[in-house]
C-alpha positions in Angstrom: -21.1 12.4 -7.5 -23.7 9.5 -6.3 -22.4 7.3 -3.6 -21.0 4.0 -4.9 -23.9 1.1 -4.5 -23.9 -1.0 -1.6 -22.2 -3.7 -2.8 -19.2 -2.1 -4.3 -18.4 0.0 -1.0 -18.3 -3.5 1.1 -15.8 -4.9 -2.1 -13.4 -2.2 -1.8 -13.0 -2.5 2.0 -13.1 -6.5 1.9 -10.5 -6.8 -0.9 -8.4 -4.3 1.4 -9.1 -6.1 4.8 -10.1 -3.0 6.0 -11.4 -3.4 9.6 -14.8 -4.5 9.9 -16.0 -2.2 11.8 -15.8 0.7 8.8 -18.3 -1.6 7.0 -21.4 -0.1 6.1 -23.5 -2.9 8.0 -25.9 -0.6 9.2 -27.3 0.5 5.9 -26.8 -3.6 5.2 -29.3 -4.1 7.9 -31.8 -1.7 7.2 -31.8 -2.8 3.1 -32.7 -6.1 4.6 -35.3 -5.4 7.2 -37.2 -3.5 4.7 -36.8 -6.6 2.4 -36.9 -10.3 2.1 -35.0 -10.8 -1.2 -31.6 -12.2 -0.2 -29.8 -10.8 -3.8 -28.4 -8.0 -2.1 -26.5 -10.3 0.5 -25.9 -13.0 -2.8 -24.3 -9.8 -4.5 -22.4 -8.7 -1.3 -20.9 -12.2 -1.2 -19.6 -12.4 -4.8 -18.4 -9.1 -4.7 -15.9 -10.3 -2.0 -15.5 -13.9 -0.7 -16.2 -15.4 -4.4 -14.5 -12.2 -6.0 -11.6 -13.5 -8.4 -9.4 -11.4 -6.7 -9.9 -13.1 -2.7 -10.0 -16.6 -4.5 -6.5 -16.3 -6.1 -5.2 -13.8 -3.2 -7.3 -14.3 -0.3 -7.1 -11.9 3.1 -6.6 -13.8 6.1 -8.4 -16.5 7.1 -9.7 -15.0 10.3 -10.6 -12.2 8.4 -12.7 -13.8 5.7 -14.7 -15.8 8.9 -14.9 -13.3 10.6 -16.5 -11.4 7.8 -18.7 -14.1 6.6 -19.9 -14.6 10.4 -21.0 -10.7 10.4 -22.4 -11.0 7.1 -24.7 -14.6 8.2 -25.9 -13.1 11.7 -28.0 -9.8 9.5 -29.3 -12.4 7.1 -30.3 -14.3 9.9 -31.7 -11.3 11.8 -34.3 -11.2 9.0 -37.3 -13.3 8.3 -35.6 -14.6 4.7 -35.0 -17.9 3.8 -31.8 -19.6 4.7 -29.1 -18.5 2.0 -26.9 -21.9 1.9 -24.4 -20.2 -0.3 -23.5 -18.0 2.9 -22.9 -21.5 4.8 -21.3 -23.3 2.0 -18.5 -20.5 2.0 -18.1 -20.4 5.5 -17.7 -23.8 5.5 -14.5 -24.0 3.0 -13.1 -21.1 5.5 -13.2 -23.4 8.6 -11.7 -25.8 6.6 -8.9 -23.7 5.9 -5.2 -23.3 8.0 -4.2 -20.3 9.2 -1.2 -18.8 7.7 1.0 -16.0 8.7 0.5 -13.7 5.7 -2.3 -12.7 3.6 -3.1 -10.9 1.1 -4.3 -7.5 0.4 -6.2 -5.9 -2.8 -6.2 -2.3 -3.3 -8.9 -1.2 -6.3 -7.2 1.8 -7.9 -9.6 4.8 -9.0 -8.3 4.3 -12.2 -9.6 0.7 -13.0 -6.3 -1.3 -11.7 -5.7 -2.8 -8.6 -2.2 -3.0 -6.1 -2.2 -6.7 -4.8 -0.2 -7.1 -1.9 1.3 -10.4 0.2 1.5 -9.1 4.0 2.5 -10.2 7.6 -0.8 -11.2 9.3 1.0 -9.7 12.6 2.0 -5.5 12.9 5.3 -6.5 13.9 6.9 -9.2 12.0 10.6 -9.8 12.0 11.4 -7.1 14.3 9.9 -4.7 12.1 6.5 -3.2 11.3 7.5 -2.7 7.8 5.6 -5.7 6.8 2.3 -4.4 6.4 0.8 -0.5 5.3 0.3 2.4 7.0 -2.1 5.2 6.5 -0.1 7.8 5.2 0.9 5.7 2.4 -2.7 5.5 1.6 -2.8 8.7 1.6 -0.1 9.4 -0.3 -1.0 7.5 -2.8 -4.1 9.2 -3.3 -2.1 12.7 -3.6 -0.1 11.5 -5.9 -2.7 9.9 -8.6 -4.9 13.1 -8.4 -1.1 14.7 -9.0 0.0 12.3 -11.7 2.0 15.6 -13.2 4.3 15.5 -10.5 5.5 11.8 -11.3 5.3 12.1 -15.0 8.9 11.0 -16.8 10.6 11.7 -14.1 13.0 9.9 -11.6 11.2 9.0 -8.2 13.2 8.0 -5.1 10.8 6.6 -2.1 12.4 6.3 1.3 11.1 3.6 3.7 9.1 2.2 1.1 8.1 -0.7 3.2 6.5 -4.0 1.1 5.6 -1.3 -1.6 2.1 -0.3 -1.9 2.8 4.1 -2.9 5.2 2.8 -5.3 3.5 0.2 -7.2 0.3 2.5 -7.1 2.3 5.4 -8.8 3.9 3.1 -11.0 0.7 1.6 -12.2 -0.6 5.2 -12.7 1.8 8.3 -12.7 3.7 7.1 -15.4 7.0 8.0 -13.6 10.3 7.3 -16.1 12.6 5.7 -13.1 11.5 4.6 -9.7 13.6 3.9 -7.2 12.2 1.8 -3.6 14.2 1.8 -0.7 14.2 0.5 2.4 16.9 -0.7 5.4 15.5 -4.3 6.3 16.9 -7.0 4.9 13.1 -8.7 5.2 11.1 -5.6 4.0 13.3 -5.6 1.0 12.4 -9.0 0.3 9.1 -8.9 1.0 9.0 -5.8 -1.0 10.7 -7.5 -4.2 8.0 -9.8 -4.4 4.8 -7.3 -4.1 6.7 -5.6 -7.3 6.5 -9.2 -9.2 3.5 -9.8 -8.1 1.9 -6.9 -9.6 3.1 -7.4 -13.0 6.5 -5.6 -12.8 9.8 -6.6 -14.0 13.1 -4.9 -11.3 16.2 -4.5 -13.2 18.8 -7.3 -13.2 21.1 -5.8 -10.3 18.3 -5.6 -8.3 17.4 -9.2 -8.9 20.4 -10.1 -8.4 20.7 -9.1 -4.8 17.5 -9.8 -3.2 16.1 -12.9 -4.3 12.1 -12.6 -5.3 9.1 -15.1 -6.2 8.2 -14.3 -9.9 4.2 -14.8 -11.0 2.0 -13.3 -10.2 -0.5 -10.9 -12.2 2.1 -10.6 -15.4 -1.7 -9.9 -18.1 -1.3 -6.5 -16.1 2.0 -5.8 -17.0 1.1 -5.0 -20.7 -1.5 -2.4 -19.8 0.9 -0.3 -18.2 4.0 2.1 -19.8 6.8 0.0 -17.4 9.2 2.7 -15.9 12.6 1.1 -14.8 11.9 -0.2 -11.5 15.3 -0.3 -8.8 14.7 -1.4 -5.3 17.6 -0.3 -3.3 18.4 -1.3 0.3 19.5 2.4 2.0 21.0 3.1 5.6 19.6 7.0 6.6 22.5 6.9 8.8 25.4 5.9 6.9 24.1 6.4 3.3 27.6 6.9 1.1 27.9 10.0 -1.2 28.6 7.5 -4.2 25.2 5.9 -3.1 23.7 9.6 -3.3 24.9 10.3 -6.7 23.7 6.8 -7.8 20.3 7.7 -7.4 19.4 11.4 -8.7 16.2 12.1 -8.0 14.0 14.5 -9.7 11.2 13.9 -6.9 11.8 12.1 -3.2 8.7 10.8 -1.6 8.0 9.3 1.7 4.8 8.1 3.8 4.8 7.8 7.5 8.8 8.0 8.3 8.6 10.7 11.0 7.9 8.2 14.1 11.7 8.5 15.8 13.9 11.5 16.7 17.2 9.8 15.8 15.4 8.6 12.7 14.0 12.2 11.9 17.5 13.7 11.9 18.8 10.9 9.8 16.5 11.5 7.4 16.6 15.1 7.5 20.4 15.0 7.0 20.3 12.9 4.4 17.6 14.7 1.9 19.8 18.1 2.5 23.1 15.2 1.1 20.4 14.6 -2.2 19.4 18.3 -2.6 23.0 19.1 -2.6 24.8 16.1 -4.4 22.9 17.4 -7.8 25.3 20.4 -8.4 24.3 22.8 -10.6 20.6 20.9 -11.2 17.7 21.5 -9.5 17.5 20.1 -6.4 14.7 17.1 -6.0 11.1 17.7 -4.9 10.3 16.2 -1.6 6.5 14.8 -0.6 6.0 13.5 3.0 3.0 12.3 4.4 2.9 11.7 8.3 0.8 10.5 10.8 1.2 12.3 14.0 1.7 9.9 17.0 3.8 11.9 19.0 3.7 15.5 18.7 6.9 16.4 20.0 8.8 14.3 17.2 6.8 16.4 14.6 7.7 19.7 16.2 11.5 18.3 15.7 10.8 17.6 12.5 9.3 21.0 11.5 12.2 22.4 13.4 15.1 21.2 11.8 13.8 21.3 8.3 13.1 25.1 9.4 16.8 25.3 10.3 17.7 23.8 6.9 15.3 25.5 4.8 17.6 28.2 3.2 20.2 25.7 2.4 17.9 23.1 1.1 14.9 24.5 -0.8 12.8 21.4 -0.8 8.8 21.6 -0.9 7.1 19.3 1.4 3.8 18.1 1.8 
């Protein structure tokens, strides 16, 4: 498969506010050298600063200056002709404020796109549940290439943070029911929101508890089968068994929840609870995706699920 063109692999990691250093601005600045037609940089700039997307949902404004400063010194590192529209844009962005959250687009493989509001700051609210993690990246990606998995069936995520696995499987798995969970009274907001924003209507007891801003991209909505969407606030630690029998899950995923040893055997506990609440049905799939910071926390991990295995015949990724 050729490598996407120039322009498009700067687009996807703009509209992400990926970090600029993943950029491919060396290729940028040999294209450039070896020519003094500024479309490339023209193309480059409507792609991302003047796409539709960054206009209605801009990134942050640092990151959009910063970009745009990167993006002026190679032009000006050539022997081209001053490209005002580079200027003119920068120019609106120093005009700006800067705001606390920002906005995130994620271009799906399929053609759609996850749009998500975020906290400009890691931790936000005394959580870092505000903004998206790696695994759930990857996660994502597993699931879409593994749409069968998801496919009219009931899908329970656990620490589903401001919703970006979800929302991506929703737009593309075609899952029947999917439940989002979380434990932060903030994250859940937050989280409520990112699933109006993208075109998705929660069911009325969910609305009803955790108040959400509607709008937002509601054209998409039509293009996608709508599965009946539940955001749930969940406590690990003291999760009810009427809570557990609530929810029935055909398939439990998660993305980057093994960080804490108290937290891990929470969690651990509780998925043997939802394998075993079913009764006579199958017990639920589970899919985890972890980064490992801390290597001892994984080995617990791997050890009590080892413990557990014969009682709880899970599959885990």
């Amino acid at each position: 498969m050729a490598e996407p063109e120039l322009g498009i692999r700067f687009q996807r990691r703009f509209l992400a506010a990926r970090q600029l250093r993943s950029f491919p601005w060396l290729e940028l600045e040999q294209n450039l050298q070896t020519s003094l037609d500024s479309s490339l940089l023209v193309d480059i700039l409507h792609k991302t600063i003047l796409h539709p997307l960054c206009v209605k949902y801009p990134p942050s404004t640092k990151y959009r200056r910063c970009f745009l400063t990167e993006l002026i010194k190679k032009h000006e590192s050539t022997a081209a002709e001053p490209l005002d529209e580079l200027y003119d844009a920068l120019a609106d962005i120093l005009n700006e404020e800067e705001s606390t959250r920002c906005y995130k687009n994620y271009l799906l493989p399929t053609g759609g796109c996850v749009t998500l509001s975020e906290s400009v700051a890691i931790i936000s609210g005394g959580t870092t549940g505000l903004v998206t993690w790696d695994a759930a990246f990857h996660l994502a990606e597993w699931a879409i290439e593994n749409s069968g998995v998801f496919s009219n069936r009931t899908v329970l995520e656990l620490g589903s943070g401001i919703g970006f696995t979800g929302i991506a499987i929703c737009k593309t798995c075609n899952p029947k029911t999917y439940i989002f969970s979380d434990h932060h009274h903030g994250v859940l907001k937050q989280l409520a929101e990112n699933i109006c924003l993208n075109g998705f209507v929660l069911e009325p007891e969910t609305t009803q508890r955790i108040q959400t801003e509607t709008g937002g991209q509601e054209a998409e909505a039509t293009n996608y089968q709508n599965p009946k969407l539940i955001v749930a606030e969940l406590d690990w630690g003291s999760v009810t068994g009427k809570q557990l029998l609530d929810l029935q899950p055909d398939v439990i995923i998660a993305a980057d929840v093994v960080y804490d040893p108290e937290i891990t055997l929470a969690l651990i506990a509780m998925l043997q609870n939802l394998s075993t609440s079913r009764g006579d049905r199958k017990p639920p799939e589970v899919y985890i995706a972890s980064t490992i910071r801390n290597p001892d926390t994984y080995h617990l991990f791997q050890a009590e699920l080892a413990g557990r295995q014969a009682a709880a015949p899970e599959k885990y990724l």
